[in-house]
C-alpha positions in Angstrom: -72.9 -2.3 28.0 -70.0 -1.2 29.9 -67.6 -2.4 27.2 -69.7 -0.6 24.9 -69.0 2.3 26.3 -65.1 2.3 27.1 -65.2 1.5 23.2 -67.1 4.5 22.9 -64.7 6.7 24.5 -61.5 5.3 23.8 -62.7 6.0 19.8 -63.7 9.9 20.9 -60.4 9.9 22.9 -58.4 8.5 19.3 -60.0 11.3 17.8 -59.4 14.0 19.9 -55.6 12.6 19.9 -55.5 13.7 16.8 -57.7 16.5 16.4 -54.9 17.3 18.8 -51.9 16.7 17.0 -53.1 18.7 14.0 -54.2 21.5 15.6 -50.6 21.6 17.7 -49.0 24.3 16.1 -52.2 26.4 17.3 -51.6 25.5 21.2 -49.2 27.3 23.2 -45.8 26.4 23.8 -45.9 24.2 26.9 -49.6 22.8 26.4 -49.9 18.9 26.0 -51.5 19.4 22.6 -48.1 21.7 21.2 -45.8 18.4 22.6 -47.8 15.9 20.1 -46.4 16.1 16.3 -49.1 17.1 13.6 -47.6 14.1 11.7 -49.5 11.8 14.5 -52.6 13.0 13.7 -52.5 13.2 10.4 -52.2 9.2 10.4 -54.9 9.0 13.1 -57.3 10.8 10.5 -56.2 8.6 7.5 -56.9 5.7 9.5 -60.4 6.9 10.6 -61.0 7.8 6.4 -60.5 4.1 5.7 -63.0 2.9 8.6 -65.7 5.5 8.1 -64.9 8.1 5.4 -66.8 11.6 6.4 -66.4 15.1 5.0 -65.3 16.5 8.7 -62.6 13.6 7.9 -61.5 14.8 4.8 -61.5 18.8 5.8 -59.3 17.5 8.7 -56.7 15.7 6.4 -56.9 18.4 3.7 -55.9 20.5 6.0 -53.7 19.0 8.2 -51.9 18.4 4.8 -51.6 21.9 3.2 -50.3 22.7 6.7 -47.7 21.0 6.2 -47.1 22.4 2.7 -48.5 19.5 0.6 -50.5 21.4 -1.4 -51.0 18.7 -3.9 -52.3 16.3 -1.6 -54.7 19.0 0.4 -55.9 19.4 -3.0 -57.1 16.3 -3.4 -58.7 16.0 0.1 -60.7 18.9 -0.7 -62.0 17.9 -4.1 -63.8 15.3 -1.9 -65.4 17.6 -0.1 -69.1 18.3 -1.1 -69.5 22.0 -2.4 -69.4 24.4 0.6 -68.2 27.5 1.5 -66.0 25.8 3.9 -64.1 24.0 1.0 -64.4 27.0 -1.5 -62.1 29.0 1.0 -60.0 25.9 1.3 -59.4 25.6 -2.4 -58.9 30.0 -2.1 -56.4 29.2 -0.3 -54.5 26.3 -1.9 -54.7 27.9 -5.0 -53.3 31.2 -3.5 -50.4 29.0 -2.3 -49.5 28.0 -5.7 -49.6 31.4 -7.1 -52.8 31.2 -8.9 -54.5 34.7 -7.4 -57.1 35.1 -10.4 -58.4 31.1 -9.0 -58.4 32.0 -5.4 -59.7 35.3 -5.8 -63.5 33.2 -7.3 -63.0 30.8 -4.9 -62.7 33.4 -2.0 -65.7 35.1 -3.5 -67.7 32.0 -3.6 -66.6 31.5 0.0 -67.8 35.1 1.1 -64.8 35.5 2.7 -64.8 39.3 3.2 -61.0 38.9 4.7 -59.3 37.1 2.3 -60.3 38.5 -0.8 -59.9 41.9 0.9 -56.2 40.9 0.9 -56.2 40.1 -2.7 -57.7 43.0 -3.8 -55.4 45.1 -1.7 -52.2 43.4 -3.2 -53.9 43.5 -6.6 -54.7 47.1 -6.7 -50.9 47.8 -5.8 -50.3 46.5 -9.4 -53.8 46.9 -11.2 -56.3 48.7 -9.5 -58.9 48.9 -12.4 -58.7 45.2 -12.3 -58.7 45.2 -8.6 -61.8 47.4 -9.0 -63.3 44.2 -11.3 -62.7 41.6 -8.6 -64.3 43.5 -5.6 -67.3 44.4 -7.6 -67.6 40.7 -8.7 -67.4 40.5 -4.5 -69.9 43.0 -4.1 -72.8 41.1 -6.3 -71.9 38.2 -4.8 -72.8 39.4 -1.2 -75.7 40.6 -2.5 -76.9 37.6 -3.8 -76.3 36.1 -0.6 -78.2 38.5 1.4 -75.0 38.8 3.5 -74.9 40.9 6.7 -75.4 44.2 6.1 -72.1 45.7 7.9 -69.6 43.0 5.4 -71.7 44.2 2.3 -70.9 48.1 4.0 -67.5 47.3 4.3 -67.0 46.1 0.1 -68.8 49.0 -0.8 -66.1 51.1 0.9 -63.3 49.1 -0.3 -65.5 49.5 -3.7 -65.3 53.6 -3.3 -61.3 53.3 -2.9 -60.7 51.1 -5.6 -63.0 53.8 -7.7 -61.2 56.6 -6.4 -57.6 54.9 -7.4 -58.8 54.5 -11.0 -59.7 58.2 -11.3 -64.1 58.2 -10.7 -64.8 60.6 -7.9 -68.4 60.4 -8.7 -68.5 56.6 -8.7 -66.7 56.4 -5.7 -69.2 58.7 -4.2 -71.5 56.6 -5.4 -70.4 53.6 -3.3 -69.4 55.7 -0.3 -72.7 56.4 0.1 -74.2 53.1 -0.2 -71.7 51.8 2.7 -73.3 54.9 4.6 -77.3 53.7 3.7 -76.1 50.2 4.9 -74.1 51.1 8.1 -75.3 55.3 9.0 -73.4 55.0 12.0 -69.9 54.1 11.3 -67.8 57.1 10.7 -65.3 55.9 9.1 -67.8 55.6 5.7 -68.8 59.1 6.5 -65.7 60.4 6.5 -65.3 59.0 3.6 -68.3 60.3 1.8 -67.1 63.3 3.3 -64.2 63.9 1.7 -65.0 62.1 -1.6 -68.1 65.1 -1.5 -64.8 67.4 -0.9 -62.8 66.3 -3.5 -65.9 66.9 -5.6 -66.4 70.5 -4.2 -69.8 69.4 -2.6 -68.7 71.4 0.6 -72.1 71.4 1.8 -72.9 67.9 1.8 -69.1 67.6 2.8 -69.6 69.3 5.7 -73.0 67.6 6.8 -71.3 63.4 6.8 -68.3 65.1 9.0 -70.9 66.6 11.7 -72.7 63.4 11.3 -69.7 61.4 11.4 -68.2 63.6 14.4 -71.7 63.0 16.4 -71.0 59.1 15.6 -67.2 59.4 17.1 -66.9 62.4 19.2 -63.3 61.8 19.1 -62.3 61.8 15.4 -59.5 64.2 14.4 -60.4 63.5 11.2 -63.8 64.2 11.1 -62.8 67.7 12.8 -60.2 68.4 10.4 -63.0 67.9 7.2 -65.5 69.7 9.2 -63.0 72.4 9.3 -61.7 72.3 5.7 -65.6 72.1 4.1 -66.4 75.2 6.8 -63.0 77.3 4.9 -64.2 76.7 1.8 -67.7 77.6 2.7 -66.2 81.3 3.6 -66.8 80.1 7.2 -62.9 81.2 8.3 -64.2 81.2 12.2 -65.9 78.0 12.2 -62.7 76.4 10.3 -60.3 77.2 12.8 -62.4 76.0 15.8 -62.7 72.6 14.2 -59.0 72.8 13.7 -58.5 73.3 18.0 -61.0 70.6 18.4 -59.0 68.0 15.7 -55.5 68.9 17.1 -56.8 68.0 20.9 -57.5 64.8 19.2 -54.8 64.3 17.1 -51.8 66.8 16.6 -50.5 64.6 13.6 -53.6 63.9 11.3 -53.4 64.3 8.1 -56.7 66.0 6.9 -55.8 68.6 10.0 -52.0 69.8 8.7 -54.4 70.3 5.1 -57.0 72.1 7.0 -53.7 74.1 9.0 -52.5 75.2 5.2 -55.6 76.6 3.9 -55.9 78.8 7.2 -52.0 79.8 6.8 
C-alpha cells in the first residue's frame, strides 16, 4: 500500500513538473516554475501521451507547442482534441497565427470567444467595415443560439451598432443600440450610445431621456452630461444646456461630446 502510494505521488509530482515547465513563461521572474525550461515539460507530456493518451494531454502539448511557435505541430495536437470550445479557440488562434483571419474569425465564433473575435473585428473594420459588420453579426446569432450571458450578447450588440454606424445605417445602429440597452438597462455606456445615435438621428427627445437615464446609472459621466446638454440646445432649452455643460466640465474638462455641446452655446 505504501509503495502504492509514493508511486501515486511521484506520477502527480512528474506531472505537475511539467505542467510547470510549460506554464514557466507565465510565473514570475524568480519563481521555481520561471527557472524550469518549457522544453522539459513538453517531453514530460509526450511521454505521458504514449503511456495514457488523454485530451487534457493533448491541449497541454498543443499548446505547449504553438507556444513555442510550432504552429504546425500544435495543429496537429489539436485536431485530436474532441470538438470543444476549448479547441475551437485553440484552432482561432493557430490559424490567426498563420495569417488566415477569415478561419479564425469561425473558429473564434464557434468558441464564443467575445474577446478574440472582438479583436478581429476591430482590425477588420479598419480595412472593411461592412465586412467587419458580416462577421460580428455572424457572432451575434451565434450567442444567441447559445443562450449566452446576457451582458456578452449586450456587449456584440453594441460593437454591432458601431460597425452599423461605420457603414453609414443610423437607424440600424439604433436598432442594435437599443437591444444592448433591453439586455443590459443599466450600463451607460449603451445608453450613451443610444443616446447619441437618437441625436444623430434628430430624436432629441428620446436623445435626451437614455442620457438622464444613463447619467442616473453613472452620476459621474461627462459624457452623458455633455449629450444631456446638446439634446436640451436643440430642444430650445438654452438654460438647461449650459447647466449640463457646468456639470460635464466638473467631470471632465476635455470630453469630446462637451467642447461640441461648448460650440453650439458659443
Amino acid at each position: 500500500m505504501a509503495a502504492a502510494v509514493a508511486l501515486l505521488v511521484a506520477a502527480l509530482g512528474y506531472v505537475q513538473y511539467g505542467s510547470d515547465a510549460i506554464f514557466s513563461s507565465a510565473g514570475t521572474r524568480h519563481s521555481l516554475p520561471a527557472q524550469i525550461p518549457a522544453a522539459a515539460g513538453l517531453r514530460v507530456y509526450r511521454q505521458i501521451d504514449r503511456i495514457a493518451p488523454a485530451p487534457y494531454v493533448h491541449m497541454m502539448i498543443a499548446r505547449a507547442e504553438f507556444d513555442r511557435g510550432d504552429v504546425a505541430a500544435a495543429q496537429n495536437e489539436a485536431f485530436r482534441l474532441p470538438p470543444s470550445s476549448a479547441r475551437a479557440d485553440l484552432l482561432g488562434r493557430i490559424a490567426r497565427a498563420r495569417g488566415d483571419h477569415a478561419l479564425a474569425q469561425r473558429y473564434f465564433i464557434a468558441a464564443d470567444d467575445v474577446f478574440a473575435i472582438g479583436d478581429e473585428v476591430d482590425d477588420l473594420a479598419k480595412r472593411d467595415p461592412a465586412r467587419a459588420y458580416r462577421v460580428q453579426d455572424l457572432f451575434v446569432q451565434r450567442l444567441q443560439r447559445t443562450a449566452t450571458h446576457p451582458d456578452a450578447l449586450a456587449e456584440a450588440y453594441w460593437r454591432l451598432g458601431v460597425l452599423a454606424s461605420k457603414t453609414a445605417r443610423p437607424a440600424l445602429a439604433m436598432q442594435h443600440y437599443l437591444q444592448a440597452v433591453s439586455l443590459s438597462p443599466l450600463s451607460a455606456k449603451y445608453l450613451i450610445a443610444a443616446g447619441f445615435q437618437s441625436y444623430d438621428l434628430h430624436e432629441y427627445a428620446p436623445a435626451r431621456t437614455y442620457f438622464v437615464r444613463a447619467v442616473a446609472v453613472d452620476p459621474a459621466s461627462a459624457d452623458a452630461y455633455a449629450g444631456a446638454g446638446m439634446a436640451e440646445f436643440k430642444l430650445g432649452n438654452r438654460a438647461a444646456a449650459q447647466r449640463y455643460a457646468e456639470r460635464s466640465r466638473s467631470y471632465d474638462p476635455h470630453s469630446h461630446p462637451l467642447a461640441t455641446l461648448d460650440n453650439l452655446l458659443k
